[in-house]
C-alpha positions in Angstrom: -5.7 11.9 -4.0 -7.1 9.9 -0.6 -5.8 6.3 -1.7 -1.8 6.6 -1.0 -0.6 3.1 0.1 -1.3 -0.1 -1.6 0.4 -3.5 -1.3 -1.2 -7.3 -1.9 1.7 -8.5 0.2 4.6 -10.1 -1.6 3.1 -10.4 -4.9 6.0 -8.3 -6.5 8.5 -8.5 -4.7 10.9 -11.5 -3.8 12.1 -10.6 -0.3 11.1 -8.2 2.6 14.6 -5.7 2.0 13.5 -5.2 -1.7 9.9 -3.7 0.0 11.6 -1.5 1.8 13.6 -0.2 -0.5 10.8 2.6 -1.5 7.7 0.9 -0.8 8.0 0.4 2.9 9.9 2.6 4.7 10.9 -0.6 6.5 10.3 -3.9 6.6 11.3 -7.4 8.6 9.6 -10.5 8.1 9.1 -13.0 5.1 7.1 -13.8 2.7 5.2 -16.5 2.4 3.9 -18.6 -1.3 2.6 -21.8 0.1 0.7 -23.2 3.2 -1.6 -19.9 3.9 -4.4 -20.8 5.7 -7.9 -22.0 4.4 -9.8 -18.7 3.0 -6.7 -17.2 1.9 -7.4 -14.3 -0.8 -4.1 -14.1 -2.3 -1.5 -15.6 -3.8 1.5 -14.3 -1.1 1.3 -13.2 2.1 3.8 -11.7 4.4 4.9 -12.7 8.0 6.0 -9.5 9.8 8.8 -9.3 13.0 6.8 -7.5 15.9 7.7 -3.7 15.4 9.0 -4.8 11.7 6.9 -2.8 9.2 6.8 1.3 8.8 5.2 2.9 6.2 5.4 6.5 5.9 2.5 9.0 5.1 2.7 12.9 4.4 2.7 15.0 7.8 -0.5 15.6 9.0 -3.1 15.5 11.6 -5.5 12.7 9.3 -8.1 11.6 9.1 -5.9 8.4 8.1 -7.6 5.1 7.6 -5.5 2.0 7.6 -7.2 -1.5 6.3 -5.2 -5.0 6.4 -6.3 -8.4 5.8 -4.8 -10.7 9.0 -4.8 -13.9 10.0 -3.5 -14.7 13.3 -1.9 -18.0 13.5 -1.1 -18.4 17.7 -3.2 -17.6 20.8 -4.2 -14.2 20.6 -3.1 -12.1 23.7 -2.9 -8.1 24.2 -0.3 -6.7 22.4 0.3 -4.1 19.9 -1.1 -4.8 16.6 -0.5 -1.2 14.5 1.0 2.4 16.2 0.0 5.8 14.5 3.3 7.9 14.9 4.4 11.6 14.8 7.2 12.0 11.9 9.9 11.9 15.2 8.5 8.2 15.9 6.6 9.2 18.7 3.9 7.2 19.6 0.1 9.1 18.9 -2.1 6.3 19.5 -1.7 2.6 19.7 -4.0 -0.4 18.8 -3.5 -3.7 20.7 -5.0 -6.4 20.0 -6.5 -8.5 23.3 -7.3 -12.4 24.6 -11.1 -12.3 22.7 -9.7 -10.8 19.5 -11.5 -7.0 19.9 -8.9 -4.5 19.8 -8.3 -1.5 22.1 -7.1 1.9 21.3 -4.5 3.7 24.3 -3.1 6.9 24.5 0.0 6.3 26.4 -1.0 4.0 29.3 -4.7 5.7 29.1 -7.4 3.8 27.7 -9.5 5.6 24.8 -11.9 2.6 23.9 -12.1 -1.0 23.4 -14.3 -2.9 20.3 -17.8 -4.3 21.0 -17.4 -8.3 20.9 -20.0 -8.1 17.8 -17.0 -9.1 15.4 -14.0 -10.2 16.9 -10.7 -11.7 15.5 -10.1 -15.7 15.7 -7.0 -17.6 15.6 -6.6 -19.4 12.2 -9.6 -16.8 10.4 -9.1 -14.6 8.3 -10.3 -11.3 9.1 -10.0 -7.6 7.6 -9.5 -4.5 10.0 -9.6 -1.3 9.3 -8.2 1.4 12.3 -9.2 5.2 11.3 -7.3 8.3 13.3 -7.9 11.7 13.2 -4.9 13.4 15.8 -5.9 15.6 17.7 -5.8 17.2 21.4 -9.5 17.9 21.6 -11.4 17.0 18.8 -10.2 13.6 18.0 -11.7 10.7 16.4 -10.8 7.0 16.0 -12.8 3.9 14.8 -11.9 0.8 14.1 -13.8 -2.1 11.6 -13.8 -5.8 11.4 -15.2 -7.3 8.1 -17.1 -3.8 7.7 -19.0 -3.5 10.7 -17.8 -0.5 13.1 -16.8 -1.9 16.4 -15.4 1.5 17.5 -15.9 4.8 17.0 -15.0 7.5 18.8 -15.4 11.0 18.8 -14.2 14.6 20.7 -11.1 13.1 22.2 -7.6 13.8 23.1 -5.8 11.4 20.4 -2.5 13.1 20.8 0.3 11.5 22.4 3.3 12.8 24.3 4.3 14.4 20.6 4.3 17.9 20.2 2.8 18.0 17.4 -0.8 16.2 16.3 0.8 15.6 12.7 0.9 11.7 11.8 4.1 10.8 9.9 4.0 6.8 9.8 2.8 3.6 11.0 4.7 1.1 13.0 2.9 -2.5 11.7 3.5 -5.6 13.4 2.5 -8.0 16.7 3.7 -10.7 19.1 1.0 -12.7 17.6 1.9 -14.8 14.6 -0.4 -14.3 11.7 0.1 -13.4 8.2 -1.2 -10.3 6.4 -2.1 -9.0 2.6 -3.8 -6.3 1.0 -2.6 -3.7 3.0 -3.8 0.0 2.2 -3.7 3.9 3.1 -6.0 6.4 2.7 -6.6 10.6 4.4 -9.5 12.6 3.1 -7.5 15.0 1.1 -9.2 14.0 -2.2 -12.4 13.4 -3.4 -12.6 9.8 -3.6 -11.3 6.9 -1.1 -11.6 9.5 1.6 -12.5 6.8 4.2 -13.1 3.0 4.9 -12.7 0.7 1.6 -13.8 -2.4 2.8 -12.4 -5.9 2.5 -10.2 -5.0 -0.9 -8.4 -7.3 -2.9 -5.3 -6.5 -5.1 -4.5 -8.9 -8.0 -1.4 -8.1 -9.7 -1.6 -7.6 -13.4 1.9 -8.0 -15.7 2.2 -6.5 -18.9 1.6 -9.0 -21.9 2.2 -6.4 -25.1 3.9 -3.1 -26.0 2.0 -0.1 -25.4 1.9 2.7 -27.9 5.6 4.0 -27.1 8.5 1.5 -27.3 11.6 4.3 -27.5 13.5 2.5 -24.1 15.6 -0.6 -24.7 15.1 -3.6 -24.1 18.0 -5.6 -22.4 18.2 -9.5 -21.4 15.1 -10.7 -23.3 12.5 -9.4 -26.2 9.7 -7.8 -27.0 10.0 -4.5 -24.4 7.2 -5.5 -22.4 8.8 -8.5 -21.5 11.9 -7.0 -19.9 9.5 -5.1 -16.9 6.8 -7.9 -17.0 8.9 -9.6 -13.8 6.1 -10.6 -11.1 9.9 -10.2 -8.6 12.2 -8.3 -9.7 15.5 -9.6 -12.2 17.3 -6.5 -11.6 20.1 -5.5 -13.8 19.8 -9.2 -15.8 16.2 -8.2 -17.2 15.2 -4.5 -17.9 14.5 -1.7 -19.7 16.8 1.2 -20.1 17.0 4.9 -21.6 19.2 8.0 -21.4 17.5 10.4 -23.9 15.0 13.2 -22.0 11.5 12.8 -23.6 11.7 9.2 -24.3 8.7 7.4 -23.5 7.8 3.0 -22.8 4.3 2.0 -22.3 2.7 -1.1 -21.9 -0.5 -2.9 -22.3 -2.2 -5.7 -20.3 -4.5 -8.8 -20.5 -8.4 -7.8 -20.2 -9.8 -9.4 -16.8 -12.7 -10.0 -15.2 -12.4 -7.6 -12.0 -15.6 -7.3 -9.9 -16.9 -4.8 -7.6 -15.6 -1.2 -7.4 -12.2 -0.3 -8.3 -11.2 1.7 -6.3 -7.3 2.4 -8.0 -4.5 1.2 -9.8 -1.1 1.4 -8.2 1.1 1.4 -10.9 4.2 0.0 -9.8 8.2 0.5 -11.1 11.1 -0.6 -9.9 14.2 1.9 -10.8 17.3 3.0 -10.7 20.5 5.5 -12.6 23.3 3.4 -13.8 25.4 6.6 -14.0 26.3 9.7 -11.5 24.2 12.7 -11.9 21.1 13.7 -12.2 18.6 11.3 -13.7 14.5 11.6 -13.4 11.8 9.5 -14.8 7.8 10.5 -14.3 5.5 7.3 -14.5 2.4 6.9 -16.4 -1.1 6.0 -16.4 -2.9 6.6 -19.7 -6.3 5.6 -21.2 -7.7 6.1 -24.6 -4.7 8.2 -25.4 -5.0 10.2 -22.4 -2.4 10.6 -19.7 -2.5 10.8 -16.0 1.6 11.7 -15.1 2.6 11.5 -12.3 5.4 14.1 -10.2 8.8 13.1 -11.9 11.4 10.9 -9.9 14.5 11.6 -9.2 16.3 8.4 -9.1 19.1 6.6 -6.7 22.1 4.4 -7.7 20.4 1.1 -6.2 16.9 -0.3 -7.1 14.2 1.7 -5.5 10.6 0.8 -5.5 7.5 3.8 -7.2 4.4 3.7 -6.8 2.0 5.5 -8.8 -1.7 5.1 -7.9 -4.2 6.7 -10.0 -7.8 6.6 -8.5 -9.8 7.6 -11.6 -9.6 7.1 -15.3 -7.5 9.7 -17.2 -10.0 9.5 -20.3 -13.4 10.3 -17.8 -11.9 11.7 -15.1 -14.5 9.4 -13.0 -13.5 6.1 -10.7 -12.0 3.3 -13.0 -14.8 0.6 -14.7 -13.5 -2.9 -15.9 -14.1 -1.4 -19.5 -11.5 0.9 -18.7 -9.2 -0.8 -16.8 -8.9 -3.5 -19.4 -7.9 -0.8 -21.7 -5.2 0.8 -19.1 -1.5 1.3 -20.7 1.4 2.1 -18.0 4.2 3.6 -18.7 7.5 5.8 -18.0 8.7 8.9 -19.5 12.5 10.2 -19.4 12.2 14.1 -18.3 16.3 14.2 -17.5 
């Protein structure tokens, strides 16, 4: 799998500590419903401290590719925008973003590039950037994209920092430049899909509006099952669904829609946790036509914790998701323990 982050901004969850509790590793800021500014994609948006998101990726050297859409909302002014870091924190390489809006990419205090002026970011415009990263001490490559048109890329260099190792382990997000940001994603080129640059994506959020074909959980706090996990934010522990019996499975179905362009995943989203000590573990499910895509089982925490599943192709083809088959997507959870 090459897609391994995605996040609209805000669209599920009600407050910046409830992302980080799985979804982000951390995450300051707020969230914002109203006033975004004109060409806004989304519904939400969030507002993030400087230094104030993290978001963690499996240990290794990359190629990574991180996309976001921003809009700054004060004078732009160099600063840093995003930091690729070593598992220890450790700074690898560093984007800031400068006066004209093109971005440059530093090792330390050495300078490894800086984007053409062919697409630049504005104050008050929307704009979607894209920063790829391949660590490395020799053979390095980074590139950077605005709107999808390469404005950096860079190849045979030193892109690892004072870390001893060339292994990536998270990103530090966040800038001294006000702006808001949605649609955030991850990708490396460990899979066969998604292996690079997506674009400018866009993530509507979807919410259950039927039962799927498995309804052995228990609904608490309302009726029919699928409306106790149907929350756009969460109602934890007033509105849920609950089970103790291993082998148990909930599923749920969803409107059809009219999606355009490639999809290139569904993150299926849960929000979980064990009401009881011990050992508790839960596997999430993407199924299709009868056929399942489960994903590696969960062992679950005493407080709500955020899992995301993201399934890149359909489980009945075995080929990228059409509309046809995303409007006939079921998600669900199974209780292994």
């Amino acid at each position: 799998m090459s897609l391994i982050f995605a996040d609209p901004g805000g669209a599920f969850y009600s407050t910046t500590t409830q992302a980080s509790q799985g979804l982000w590793n951390s995450l300051t800021g707020s969230i914002s419903t109203s006033g975004l500014p004109a060409g806004n994609i989304e519904s939400t948006a969030l507002q993030i401290n400087p230094s104030g998101g993290v978001i963690t990726v499996p240990n290794s050297p990359g190629t990574y590719t991180y996309g976001v859409r921003f809009c700054p909302t004060a004078t732009l002014g160099q600063t840093a925008f995003m930091v690729w870091r070593d598992p220890t924190n450790t700074a690898q390489i560093t984007f800031n973003i400068n006066a004209n809006g093109t971005f440059s990419a530093l090792r330390g205090a050495t300078t490894l590039g800086t984007s053409s002026t062919s697409v630049v970011m504005v104050k008050n415009a929307w704009s979607y950037v894209e920063f790829q990263l391949l660590c490395d001490a020799s053979v390095g490559t980074l590139a950077i994209q605005i709107n999808g048109t390469s404005v950096l890329s860079l190849t045979g260099q030193n892109t690892k920092g004072s870390s001893t190792t060339t292994n990536i382990g998270n990103l530090l997000l966040g800038s001294n430049i006000s702006g808001y940001y949605q649609d955030f994603y991850i990708t490396n080129s460990s899979g066969s899909y998604n292996t690079g640059f997506l674009g400018d994506v866009q993530m509507p959020v979807s919410l259950a509006n039927a039962n799927g074909a498995f309804t052995a959980w228990t609904a608490n706090g309302t009726t029919p099952l699928y409306n106790c996990v149907n929350a756009s934010t969460p109602a934890d522990s007033t509105i849920f669904a609950s089970d103790s019996n291993p082998t148990d499975r909930m599923s749920v179905a969803y409107p059809t829609t009219s999606v355009t362009g490639n999809i290139v995943g569904v993150a299926h989203v849960s929000r979980m946790l064990k009401s009881t000590s011990g050992t508790r573990t839960v596997s999430q499910v993407v199924t299709n036509n009868s056929v399942d895509q489960v994903a590696s089982a969960q062992s679950l925490n005493t407080t709500y914790t955020y899992y995301q599943q993201i399934s890149e192709t359909d489980p009945n083809t075995s080929l990228p998701w059409t509309q046809s088959g995303f409007n006939t997507i079921q998600t669900g959870l199974i209780t292994e323990s």
